[in-house]
RODO-2510 file (C-alpha; in nm, 4 decimals, decimal comma):
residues 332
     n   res          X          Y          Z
     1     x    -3,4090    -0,7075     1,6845
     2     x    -3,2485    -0,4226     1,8373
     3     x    -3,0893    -0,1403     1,6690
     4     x    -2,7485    -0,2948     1,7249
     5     x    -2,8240    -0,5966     1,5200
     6     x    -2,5831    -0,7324     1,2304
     7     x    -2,7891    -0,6193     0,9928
     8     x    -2,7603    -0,2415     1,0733
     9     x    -2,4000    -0,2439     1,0373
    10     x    -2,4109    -0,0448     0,7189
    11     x    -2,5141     0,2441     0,9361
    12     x    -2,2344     0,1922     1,1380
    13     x    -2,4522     0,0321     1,4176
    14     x    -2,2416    -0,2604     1,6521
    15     x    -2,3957    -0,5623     1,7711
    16     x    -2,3741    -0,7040     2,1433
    17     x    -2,2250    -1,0481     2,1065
    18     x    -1,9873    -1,0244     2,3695
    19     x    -1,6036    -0,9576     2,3324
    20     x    -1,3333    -0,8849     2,4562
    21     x    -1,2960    -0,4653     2,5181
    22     x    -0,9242    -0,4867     2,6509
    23     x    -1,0212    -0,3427     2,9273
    24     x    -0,9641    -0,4521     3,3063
    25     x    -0,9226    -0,3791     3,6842
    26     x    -0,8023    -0,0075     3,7668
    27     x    -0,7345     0,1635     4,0963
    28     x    -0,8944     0,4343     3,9750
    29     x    -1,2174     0,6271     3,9158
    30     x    -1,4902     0,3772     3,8402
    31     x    -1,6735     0,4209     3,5249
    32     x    -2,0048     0,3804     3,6122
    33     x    -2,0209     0,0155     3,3370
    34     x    -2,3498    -0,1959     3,4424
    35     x    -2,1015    -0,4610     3,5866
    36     x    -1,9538    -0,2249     3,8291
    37     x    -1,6175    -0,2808     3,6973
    38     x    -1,3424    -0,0196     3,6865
    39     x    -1,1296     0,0680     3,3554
    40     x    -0,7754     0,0191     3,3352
    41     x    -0,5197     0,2993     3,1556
    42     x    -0,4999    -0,0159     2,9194
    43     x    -0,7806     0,1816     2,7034
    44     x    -0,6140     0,4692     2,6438
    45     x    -0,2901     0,5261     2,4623
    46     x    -0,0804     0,8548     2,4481
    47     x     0,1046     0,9439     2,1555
    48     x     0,3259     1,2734     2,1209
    49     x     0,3185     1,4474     1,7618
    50     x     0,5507     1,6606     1,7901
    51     x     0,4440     1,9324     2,1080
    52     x     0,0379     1,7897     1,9946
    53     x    -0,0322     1,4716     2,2320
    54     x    -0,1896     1,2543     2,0896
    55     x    -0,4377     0,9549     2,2993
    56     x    -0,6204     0,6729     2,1396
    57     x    -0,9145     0,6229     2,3353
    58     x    -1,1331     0,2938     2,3188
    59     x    -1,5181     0,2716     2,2358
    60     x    -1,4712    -0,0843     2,2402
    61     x    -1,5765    -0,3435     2,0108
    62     x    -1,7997    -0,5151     1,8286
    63     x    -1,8335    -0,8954     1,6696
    64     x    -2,1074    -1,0025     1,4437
    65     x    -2,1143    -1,3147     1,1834
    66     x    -1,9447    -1,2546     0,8384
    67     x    -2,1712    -1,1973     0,5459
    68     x    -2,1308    -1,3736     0,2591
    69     x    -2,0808    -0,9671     0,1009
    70     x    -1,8458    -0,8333     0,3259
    71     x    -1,6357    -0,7694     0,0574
    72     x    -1,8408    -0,7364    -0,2568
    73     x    -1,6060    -0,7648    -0,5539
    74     x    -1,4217    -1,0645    -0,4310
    75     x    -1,5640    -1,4837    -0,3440
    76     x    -1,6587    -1,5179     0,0619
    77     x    -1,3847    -1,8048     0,0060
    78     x    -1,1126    -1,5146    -0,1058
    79     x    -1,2153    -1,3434     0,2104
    80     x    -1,1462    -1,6326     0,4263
    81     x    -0,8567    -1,7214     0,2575
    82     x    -0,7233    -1,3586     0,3473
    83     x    -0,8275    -1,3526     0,7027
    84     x    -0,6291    -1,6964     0,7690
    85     x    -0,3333    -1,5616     0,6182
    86     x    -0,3376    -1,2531     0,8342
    87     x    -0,4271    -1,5060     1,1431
    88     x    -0,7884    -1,3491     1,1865
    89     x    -1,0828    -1,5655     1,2736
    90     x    -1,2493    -1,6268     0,9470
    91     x    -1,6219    -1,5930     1,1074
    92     x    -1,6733    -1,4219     1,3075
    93     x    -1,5296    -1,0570     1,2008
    94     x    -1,4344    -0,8588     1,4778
    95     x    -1,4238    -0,4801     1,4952
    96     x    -1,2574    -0,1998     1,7427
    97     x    -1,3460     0,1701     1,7819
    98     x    -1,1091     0,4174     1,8734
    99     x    -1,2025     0,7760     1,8596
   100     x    -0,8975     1,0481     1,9155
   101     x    -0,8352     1,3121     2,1295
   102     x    -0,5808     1,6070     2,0583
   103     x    -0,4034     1,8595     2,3489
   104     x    -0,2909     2,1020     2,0676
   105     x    -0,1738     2,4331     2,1696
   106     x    -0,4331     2,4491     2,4627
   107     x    -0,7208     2,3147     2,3233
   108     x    -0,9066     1,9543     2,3715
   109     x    -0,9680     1,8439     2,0229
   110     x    -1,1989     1,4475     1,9723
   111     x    -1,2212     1,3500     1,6479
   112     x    -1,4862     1,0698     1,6144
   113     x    -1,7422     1,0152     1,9528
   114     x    -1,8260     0,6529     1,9519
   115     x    -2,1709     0,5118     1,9617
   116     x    -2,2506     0,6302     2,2540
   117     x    -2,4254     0,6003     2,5891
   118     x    -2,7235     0,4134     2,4353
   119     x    -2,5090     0,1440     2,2625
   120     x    -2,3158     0,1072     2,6079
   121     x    -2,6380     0,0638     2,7958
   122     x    -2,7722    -0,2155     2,5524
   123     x    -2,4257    -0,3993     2,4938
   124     x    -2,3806    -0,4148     2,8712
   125     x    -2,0348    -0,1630     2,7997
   126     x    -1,8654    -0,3382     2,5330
   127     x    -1,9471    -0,0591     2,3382
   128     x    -1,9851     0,3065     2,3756
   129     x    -1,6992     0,3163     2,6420
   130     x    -1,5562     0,6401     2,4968
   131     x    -1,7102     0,8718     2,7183
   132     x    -1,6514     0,6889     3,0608
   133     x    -1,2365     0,6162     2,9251
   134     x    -1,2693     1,0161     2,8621
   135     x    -1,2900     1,0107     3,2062
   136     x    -1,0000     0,7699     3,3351
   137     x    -0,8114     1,0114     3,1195
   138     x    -0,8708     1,2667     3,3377
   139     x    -1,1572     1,4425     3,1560
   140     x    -1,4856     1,4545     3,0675
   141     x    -1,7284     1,6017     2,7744
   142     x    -1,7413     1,9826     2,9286
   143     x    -1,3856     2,0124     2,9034
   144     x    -1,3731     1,9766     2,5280
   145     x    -1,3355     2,2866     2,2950
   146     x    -1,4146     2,1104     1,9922
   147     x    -1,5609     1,7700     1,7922
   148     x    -1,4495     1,6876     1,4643
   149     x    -1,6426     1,4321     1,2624
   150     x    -1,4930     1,2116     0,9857
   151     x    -1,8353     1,0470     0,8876
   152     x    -2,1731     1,0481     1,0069
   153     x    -2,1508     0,6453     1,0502
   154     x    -2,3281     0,5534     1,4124
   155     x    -1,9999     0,4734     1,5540
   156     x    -1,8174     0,7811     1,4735
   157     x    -2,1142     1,0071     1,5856
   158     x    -2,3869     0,8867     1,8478
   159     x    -2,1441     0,9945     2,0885
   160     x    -2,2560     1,3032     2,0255
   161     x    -2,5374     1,2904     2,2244
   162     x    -2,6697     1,1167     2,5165
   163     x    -2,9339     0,8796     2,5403
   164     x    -3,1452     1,1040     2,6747
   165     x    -3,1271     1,2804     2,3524
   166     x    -2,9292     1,5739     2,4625
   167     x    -2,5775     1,7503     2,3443
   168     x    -2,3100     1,5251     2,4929
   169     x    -2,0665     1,8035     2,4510
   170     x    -2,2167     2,1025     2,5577
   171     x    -1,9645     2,3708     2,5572
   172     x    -1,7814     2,2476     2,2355
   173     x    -1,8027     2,3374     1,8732
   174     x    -1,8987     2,0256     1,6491
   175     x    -1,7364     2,0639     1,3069
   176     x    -1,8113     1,8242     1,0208
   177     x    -1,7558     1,7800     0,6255
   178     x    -1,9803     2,0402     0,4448
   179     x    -2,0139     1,7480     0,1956
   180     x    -2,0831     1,4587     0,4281
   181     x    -2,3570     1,6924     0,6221
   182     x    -2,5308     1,7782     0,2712
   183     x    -2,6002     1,4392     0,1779
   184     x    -2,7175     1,2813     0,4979
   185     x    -2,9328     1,6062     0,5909
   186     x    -3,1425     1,5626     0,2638
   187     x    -3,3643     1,2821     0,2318
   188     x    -3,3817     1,3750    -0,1095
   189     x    -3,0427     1,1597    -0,1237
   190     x    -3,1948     0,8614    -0,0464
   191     x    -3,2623     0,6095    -0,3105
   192     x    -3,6147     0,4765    -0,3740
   193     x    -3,5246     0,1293    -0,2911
   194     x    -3,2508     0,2083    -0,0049
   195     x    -3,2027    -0,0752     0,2169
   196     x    -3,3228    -0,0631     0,6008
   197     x    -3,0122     0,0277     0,7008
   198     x    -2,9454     0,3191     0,4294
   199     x    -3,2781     0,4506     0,5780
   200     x    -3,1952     0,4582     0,9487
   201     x    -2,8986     0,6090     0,8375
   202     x    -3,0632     0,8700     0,7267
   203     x    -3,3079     0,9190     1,0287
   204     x    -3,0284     0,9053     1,2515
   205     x    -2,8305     1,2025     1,1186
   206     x    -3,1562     1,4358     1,1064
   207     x    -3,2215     1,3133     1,4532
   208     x    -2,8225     1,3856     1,5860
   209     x    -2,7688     1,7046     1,4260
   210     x    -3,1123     1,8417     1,4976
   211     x    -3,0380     1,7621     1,8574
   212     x    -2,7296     1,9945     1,7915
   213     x    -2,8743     2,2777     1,5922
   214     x    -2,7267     2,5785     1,5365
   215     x    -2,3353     2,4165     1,7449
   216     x    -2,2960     2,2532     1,3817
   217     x    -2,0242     2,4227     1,1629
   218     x    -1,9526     2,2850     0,8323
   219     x    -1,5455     2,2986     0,6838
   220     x    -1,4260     2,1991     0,3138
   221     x    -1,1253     1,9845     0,2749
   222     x    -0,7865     2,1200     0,3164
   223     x    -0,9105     2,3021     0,5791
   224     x    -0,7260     2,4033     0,9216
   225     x    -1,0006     2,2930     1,1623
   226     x    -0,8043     2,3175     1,4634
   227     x    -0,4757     2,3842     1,5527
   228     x    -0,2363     2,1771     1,3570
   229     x    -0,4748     1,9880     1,2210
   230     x    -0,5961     1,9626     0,8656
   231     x    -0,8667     1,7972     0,6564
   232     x    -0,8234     1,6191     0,3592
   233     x    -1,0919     1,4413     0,1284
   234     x    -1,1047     1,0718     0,1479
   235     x    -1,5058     1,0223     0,0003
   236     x    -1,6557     0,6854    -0,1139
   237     x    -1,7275     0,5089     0,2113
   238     x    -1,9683     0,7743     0,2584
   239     x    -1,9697     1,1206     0,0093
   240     x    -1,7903     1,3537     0,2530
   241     x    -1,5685     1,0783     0,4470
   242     x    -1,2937     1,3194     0,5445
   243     x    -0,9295     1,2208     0,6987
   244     x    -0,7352     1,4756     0,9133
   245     x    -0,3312     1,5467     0,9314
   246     x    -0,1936     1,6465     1,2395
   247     x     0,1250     1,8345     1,2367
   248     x     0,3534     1,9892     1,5048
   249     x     0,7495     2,0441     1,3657
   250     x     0,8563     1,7525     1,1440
   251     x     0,5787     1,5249     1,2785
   252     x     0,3108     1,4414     1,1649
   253     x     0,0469     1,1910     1,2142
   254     x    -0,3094     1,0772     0,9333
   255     x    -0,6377     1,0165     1,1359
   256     x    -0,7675     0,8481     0,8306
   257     x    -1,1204     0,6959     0,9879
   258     x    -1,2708     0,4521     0,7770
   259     x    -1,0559     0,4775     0,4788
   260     x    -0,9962     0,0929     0,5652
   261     x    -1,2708    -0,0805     0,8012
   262     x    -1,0621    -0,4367     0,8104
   263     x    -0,6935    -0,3521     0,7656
   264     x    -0,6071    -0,7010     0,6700
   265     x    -0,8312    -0,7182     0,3976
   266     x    -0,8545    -0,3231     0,2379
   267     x    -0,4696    -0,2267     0,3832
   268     x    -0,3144    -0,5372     0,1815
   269     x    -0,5850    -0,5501    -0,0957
   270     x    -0,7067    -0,1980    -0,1728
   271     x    -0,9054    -0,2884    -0,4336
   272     x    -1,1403    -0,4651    -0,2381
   273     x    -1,4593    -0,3102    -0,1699
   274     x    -1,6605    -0,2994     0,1652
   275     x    -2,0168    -0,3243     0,1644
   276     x    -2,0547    -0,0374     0,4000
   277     x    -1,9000     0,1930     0,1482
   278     x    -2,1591     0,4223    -0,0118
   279     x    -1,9164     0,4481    -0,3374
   280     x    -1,6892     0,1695    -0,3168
   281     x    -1,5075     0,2959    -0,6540
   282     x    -1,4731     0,6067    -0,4851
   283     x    -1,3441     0,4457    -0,1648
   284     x    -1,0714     0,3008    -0,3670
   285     x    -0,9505     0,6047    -0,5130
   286     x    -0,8906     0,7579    -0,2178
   287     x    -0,7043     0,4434    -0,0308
   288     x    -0,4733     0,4535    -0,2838
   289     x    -0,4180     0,8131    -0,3147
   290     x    -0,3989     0,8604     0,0930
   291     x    -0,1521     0,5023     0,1058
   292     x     0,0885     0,6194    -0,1338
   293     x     0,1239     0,9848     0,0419
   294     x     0,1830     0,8021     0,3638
   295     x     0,4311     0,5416     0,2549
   296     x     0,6092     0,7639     0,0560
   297     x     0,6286     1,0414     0,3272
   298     x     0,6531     0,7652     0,5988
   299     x     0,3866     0,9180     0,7861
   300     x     0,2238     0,8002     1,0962
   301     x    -0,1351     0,6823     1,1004
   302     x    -0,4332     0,6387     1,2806
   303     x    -0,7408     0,3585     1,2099
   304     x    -1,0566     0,4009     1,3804
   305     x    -1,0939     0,0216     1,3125
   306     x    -0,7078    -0,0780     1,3996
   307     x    -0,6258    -0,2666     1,6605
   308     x    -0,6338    -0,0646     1,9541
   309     x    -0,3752     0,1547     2,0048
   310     x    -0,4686     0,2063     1,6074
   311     x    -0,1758     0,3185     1,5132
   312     x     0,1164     0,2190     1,2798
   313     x     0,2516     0,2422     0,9433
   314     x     0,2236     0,1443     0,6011
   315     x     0,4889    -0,0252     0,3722
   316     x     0,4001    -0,1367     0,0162
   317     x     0,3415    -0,5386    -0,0912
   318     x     0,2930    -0,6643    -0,4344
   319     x    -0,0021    -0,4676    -0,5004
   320     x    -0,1512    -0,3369    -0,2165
   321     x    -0,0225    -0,2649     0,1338
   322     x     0,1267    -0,3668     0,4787
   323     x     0,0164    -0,2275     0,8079
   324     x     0,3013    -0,2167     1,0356
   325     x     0,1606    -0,1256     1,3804
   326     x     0,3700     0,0759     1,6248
   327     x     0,5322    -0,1333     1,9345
   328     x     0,3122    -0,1110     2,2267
   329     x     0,5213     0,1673     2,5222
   330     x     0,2866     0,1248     2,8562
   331     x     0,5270     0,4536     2,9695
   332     x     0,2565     0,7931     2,9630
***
């Protein structure tokens, strides 16, 4: 079984079953998929935040069959029950990627790669589209100044390198939480009876970052790591999971990565706990603390596992949350 097999998803790996990417036919520059086919502006998404533009930029997606521990605190029959009542399929669970890209005072900011060219090559470019949608958005990898990380998940960095096991961005500075590198850089970390997944975890990061050597810089929350943009510390789903603020004037938008993998189970039940989070008590802290600050600030935010565009807002319900997601403007 391949590396993109259900039972890697706890290292953030995506399986192949085939679904829809919401992608289609473009005019435009092909982008080199296995099928031949041609992207569509559909897969990207421009916000502006203030004078910072904002675009949501597909990986793609992934489907794979529910576990019976998808949520571990809570009955596989409470789960179901909650996906019907948000109109989700109750098996199987389906997941999108969307990394971020910034234009902030002259620089080209990602945040989050993808899983990169490997994962497109074996799931026939379902996923790992982010680097060809660069593209249709009129750039590619050189053009970046800089990479921020949120987690060192599969799908947030094996964009970072090609499958040839070389520096996807070449001329850009990767940044990534001081806290989130320390853990998955020491083996030491690893428990004596982690599972398969927890291990290849593991291997993958040492693999990535050596790959990237000496491009690596390491920031502490509350940190201005680019222009307008801010980290804040949202552990538990792994021990450095960081989210990022971006302001420009009065706006202001959260790229809150995996703070919520399933919005219509962890958004409107925050207690729940996912079983890819590393510290799920942890994980819950830090919903709750980063959900009140944008509901009571009314602040923008961004969900690497939203549906694509990802973004919306957040009202309060009974004891959790609502996501409330932005209405779609095809205007650029």
């Amino acid at each position: 079984m391949s590396d993109f097999s259900r039972r890697a998803f706890l290292a953030g790996t995506a399986t192949v079953a085939a679904v829809a990417s919401g992608t289609a036919t473009y005019a435009g520059a092909s982008d080199g998929s296995p099928s031949g086919a041609r992207r569509t502006r559909t897969s990207i998404y421009r916000q502006n935040i203030g004078e910072i533009e904002l675009l949501s930029i597909t990986d793609g997606a992934t489907s794979f069959p529910r576990r019976q521990d998808f949520v571990t605190n809570r009955s596989p029959e409470d789960v179901a029950q909650a996906l019907q009542q948000a109109f989700f399929p109750t098996d199987p669970i389906t997941l999108t990627f969307t990394p971020v890209v910034l234009k902030s005072s002259g620089k080209l900011i990602v945040i989050d790669t993808g899983l990169g060219e490997a994962a497109f090559k074996q799931s026939n470019g379902i996923g790992g589209q982010f680097h060809s949608n660069l593209a249709v958005a009129g750039y590619d990898a050189g053009s970046v100044d800089r990479v921020l990380i949120t987690h060192f998940h599969a799908d947030h960095i094996g964009g970072l390198v090609t499958a040839d096991g070389k520096p996807a961005f070449p001329k850009s500075e990767i940044w990534v939480p001081a806290a989130e590198y320390a853990f998955w850089m020491n083996s030491g970390n690893m428990a004596p009876d982690a599972s398969e997944a927890m291990v290849a975890n593991f291997e993958r990061a040492r693999r990535i970052f050596g790959i990237l050597g000496d491009s690596v810089k390491k920031f502490a929350p509350e940190t201005e790591v680019a222009p307008g943009v801010t980290s804040i510390a949202t552990h538990g789903h792994t021990p450095g999971h960081t989210s990022f603020i971006v302001t420009s004037g009065s706006d202001k938008v959260i790229i809150q990565g995996d703070v919520t993998t399933h919005p219509a189970l962890f958004i409107r039940h925050p207690d729940w706990h996912g079983f890819t989070d590393v510290d799920p008590v942890m994980a819950e802290q830090s919903r709750r603390m980063l959900y009140d600050r944008i509901v009571a600030e009314r602040i923008l935010v961004h969900g690497f596992h939203f549906p694509f565009p990802s973004l919306g807002h957040l009202t309060r319900e009974d004891d959790g949350y609502r996501l409330m997601p932005i209405m779609w403007n095809p205007a650029p």
